[in-house]
C-alpha positions in Angstrom: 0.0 0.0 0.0 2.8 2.2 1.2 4.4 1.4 -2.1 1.2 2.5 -4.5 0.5 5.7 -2.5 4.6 6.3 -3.0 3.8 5.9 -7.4 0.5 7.7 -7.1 2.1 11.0 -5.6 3.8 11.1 -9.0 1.4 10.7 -11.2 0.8 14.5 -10.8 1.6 16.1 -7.4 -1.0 19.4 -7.2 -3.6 16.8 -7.8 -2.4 13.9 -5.5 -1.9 16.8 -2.4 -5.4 18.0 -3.2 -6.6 14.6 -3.3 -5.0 13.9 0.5 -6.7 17.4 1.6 -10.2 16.0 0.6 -9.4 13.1 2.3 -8.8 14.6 5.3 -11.7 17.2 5.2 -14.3 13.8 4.1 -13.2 12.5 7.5 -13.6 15.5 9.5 -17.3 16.4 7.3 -18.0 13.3 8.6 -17.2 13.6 12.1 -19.2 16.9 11.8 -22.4 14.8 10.3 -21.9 12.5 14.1 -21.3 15.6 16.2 -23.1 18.6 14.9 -27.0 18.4 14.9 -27.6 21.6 12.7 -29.7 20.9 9.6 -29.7 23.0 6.4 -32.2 22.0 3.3 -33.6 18.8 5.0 -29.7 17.4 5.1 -27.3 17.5 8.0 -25.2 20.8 7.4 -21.9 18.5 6.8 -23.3 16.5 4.5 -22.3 18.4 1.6 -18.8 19.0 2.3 -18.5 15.2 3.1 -20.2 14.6 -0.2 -18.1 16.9 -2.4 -14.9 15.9 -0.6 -15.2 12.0 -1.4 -16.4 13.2 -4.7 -13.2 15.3 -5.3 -10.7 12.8 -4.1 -12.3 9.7 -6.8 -11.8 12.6 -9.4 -8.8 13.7 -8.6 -7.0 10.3 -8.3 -8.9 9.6 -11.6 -7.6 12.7 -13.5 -3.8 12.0 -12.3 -4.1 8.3 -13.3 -5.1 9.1 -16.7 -2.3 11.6 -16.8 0.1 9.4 -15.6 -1.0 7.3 -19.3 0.3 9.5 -21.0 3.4 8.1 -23.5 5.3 11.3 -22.6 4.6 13.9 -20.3 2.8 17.2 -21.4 3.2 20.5 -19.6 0.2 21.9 -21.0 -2.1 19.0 -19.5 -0.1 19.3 -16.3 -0.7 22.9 -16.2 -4.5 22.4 -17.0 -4.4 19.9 -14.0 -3.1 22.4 -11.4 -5.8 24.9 -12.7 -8.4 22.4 -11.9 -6.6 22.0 -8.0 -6.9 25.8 -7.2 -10.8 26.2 -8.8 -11.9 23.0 -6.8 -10.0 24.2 -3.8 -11.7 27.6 -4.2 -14.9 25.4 -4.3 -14.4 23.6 -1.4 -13.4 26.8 0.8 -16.5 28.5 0.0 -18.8 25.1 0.7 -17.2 24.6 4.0 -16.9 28.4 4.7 -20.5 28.6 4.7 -21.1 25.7 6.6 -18.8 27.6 9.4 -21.4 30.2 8.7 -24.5 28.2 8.9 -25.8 29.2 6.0 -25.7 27.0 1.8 -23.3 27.7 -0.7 -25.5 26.6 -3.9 -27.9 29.3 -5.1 -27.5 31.7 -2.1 -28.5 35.5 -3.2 -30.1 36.3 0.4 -26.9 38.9 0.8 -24.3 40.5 -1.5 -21.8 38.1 0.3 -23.7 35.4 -0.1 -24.4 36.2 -3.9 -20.9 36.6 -4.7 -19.3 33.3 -2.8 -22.2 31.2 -5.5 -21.0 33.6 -8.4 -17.0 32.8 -7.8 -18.0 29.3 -7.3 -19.6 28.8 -10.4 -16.6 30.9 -12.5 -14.4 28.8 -11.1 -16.5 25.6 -12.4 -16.3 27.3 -15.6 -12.4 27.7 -15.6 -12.5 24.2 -14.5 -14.7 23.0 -17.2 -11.9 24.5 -19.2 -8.9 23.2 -17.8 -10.3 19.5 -18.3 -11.3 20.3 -21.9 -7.7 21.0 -22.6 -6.8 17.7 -21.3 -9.1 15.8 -23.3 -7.5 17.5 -26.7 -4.3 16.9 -25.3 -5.4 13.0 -24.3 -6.2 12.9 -28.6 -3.5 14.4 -29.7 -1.2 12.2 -27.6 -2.3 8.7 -28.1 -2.4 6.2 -25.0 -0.7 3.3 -26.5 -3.3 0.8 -25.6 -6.4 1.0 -27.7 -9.2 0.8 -24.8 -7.5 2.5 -22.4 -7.7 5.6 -25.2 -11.1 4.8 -25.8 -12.1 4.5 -22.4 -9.9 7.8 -21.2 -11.5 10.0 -24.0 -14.8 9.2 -23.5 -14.5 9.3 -20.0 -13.1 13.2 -19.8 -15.8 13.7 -22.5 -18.6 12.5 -21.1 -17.6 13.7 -17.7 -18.1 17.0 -19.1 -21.6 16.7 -20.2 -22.3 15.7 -16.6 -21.3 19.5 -15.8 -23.1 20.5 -18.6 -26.5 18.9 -17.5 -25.9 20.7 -14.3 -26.7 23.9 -16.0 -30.5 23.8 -15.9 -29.8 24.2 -12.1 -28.9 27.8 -12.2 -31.6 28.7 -15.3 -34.3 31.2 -14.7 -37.1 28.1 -14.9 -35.6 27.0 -11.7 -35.9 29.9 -9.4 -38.7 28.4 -6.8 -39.8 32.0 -6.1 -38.9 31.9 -2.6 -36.6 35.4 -1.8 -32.9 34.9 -1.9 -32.8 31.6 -3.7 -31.5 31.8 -7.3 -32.0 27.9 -8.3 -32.8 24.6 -7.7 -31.6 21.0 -8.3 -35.4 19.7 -7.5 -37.6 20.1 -10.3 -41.4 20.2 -9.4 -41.0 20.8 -5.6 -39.2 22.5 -3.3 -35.1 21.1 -2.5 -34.7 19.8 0.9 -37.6 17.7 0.4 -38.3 13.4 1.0 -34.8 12.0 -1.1 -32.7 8.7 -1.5 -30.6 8.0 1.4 -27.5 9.8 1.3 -27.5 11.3 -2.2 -30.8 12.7 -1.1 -32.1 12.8 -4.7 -35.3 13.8 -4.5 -38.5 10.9 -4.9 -41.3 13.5 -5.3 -40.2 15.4 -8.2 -37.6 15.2 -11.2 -33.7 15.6 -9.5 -31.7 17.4 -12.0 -28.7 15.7 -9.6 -28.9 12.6 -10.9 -27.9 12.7 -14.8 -25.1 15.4 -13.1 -23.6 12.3 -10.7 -24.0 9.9 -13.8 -22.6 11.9 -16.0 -19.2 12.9 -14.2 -18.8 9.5 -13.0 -18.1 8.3 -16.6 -14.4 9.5 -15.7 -14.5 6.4 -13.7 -16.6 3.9 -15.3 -15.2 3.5 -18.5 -11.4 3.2 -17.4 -12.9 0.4 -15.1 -15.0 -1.1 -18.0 -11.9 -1.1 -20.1 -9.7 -2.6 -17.4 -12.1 -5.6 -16.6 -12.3 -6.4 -20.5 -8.9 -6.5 -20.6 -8.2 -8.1 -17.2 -10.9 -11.0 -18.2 -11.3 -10.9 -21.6 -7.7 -10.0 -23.0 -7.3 -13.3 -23.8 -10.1 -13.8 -25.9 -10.7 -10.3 -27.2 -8.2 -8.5 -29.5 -7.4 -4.9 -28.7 -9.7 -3.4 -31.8 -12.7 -5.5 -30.2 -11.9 -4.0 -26.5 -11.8 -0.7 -28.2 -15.0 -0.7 -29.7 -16.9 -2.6 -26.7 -15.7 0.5 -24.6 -17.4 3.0 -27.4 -20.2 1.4 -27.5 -20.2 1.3 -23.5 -19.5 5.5 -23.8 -22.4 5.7 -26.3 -24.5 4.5 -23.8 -23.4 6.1 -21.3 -24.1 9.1 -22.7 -27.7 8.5 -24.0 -28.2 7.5 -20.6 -27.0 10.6 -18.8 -29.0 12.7 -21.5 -32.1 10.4 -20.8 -32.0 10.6 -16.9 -31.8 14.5 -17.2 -34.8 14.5 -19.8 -36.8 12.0 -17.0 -36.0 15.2 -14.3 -36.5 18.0 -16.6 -40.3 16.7 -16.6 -40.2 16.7 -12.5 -40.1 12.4 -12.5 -38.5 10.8 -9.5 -35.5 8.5 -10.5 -37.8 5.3 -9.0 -41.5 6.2 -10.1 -40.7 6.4 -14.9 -43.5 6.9 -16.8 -44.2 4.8 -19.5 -41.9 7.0 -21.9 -39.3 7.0 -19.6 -39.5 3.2 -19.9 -39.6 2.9 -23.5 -36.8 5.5 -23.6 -34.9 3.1 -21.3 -36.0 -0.5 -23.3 -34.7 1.3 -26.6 -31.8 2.5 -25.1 -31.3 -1.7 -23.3 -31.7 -2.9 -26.8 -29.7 -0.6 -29.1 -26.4 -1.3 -26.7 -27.3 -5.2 -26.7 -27.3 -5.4 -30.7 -24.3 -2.7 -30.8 -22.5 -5.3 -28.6 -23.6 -8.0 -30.6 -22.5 -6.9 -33.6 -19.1 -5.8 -32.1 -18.4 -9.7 -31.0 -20.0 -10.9 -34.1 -16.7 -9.5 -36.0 -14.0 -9.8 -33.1 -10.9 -11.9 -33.8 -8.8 -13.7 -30.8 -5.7 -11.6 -30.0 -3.5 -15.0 -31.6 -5.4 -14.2 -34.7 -5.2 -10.7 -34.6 -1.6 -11.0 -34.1 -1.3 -13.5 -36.8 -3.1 -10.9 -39.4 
């Protein structure tokens, strides 16, 4: 363990601190969820800085990972990567700052402090947005040697993205709930703090604009881990090419699937109660990625084969 925490610090060292921060701030959010009985929105007052902070220590260790795949090392896309340290660490200071303060972080416009803290944090998502864009072109321009890995990498900084981008609806004028101060909503049909999941606390009375968000960034992780199960069970009977196009058509899915829980909370559905639509959506969706992958092992070749050609 001592050994792969020793390796990881390399992959790229502004990241890996930040990523050791957030570890230590998840532990103390959650001491502060056990100890501290204040509530804010229906949630206990440390539960976002807990969430955030476990959130930006998967992404963080994700990002330096794929950086550290890199065939040779790019300033630009380590430069990017220190960017996207200071705007989450601006982030994080204001979440926890207003936690200190007792008051939320996300769409607070009930003071000219307050208003400003939510405007800095969302230019620094946009900076941040930027910054991983530039790694993505860098990540085509520099080709990860390994087929799926690229696959999986690209799509996963891709699609990551749209997760931030379905976040946007949050801050739109359709989402201001009327109530004096607030300047947006992740509910969509009711009021936020209302009846939710455990722990994520997306909402099961109305449409949770959340959920496509979560799915959406967690791509960074999911098709890395898709493309290192195919290769770790598979690599022996699926050439590279076949791996490769598994993992797009895994990414294709992916995406339709972050676009498709959005459109479910756009229309103020809970993630547990679809519509009929929402279900067909879903059965088209099951179906098209079954015959995609279908067809994709209907032409694969065995790596001896491959290697053979």
């Amino acid at each position: 363990m001592t050994i792969a925490l020793r390796r990881a610090a390399h992959w790229h060292r502004p990241l890996m601190v930040f990523v050791y921060a957030m570890a230590v701030l998840a532990v103390i959010s959650a001491v502060g969820i056990v100890v501290d009985s204040r509530v804010l929105t229906g949630s206990p007052i440390w539960l976002k800085p807990f969430k955030f902070a476990v959130s930006f220590v998967v992404y963080g260790t994700t990002l330096a990972w794929m950086l550290s795949l890199l065939p040779r090392r790019s300033r630009v896309a380590e430069w990017a990567g220190t960017v996207i340290v200071a705007m989450a660490a601006i982030e994080m200071v204001v979440i926890v700052g207003q936690v200190l303060r007792g008051t939320t972080s996300h769409y607070n416009g009930t003071s000219p402090l307050n208003a400003a803290l939510f405007t800095v944090m969302g230019a620094a998502i946009m900076v941040l947005f930027a910054a991983q864009f530039v790694i993505g072109i860098v990540v085509l321009l520099r080709r990860i040697t390994d087929r799926a890995a690229a696959r999986a990498v690209g799509w996963g900084l891709g699609l990551s993205l749209l997760g931030m981008l379905v976040a946007v609806p949050m801050v739109l004028p359709m989402q201001e709930p009327g109530i004096d101060g607030v300047s947006g909503a992740h509910a969509v049909g009711v009021l936020d703090g209302g009846p939710g999941l455990p722990l994520v606390g997306w909402s099961t009375t109305g449409g949770d604009l959340r959920i496509g968000h979560f799915v959406g960034l967690h791509a960074l992780q999911a098709l890395p881990i898709l493309a290192i199960l195919l290769s770790r069970f598979l690599g022996t009977r699926l050439d590279e090419h076949t791996r490769a196009r598994l993992v797009v058509v895994a990414g294709g899915a992916y995406g339709v699937l972050t676009v498709l829980l959005t459109w479910q909370a756009l229309r103020g559905q809970p993630l547990l109660r679809p519509d009929a639509l929402t279900l067909a959506a879903v059965a088209a969706l099951v179906v098209a990625t079954a015959t995609a992958t279908g067809l994709v092992l209907a032409r694969r070749r065995s790596p001896e084969l491959a290697l053979a050609a």
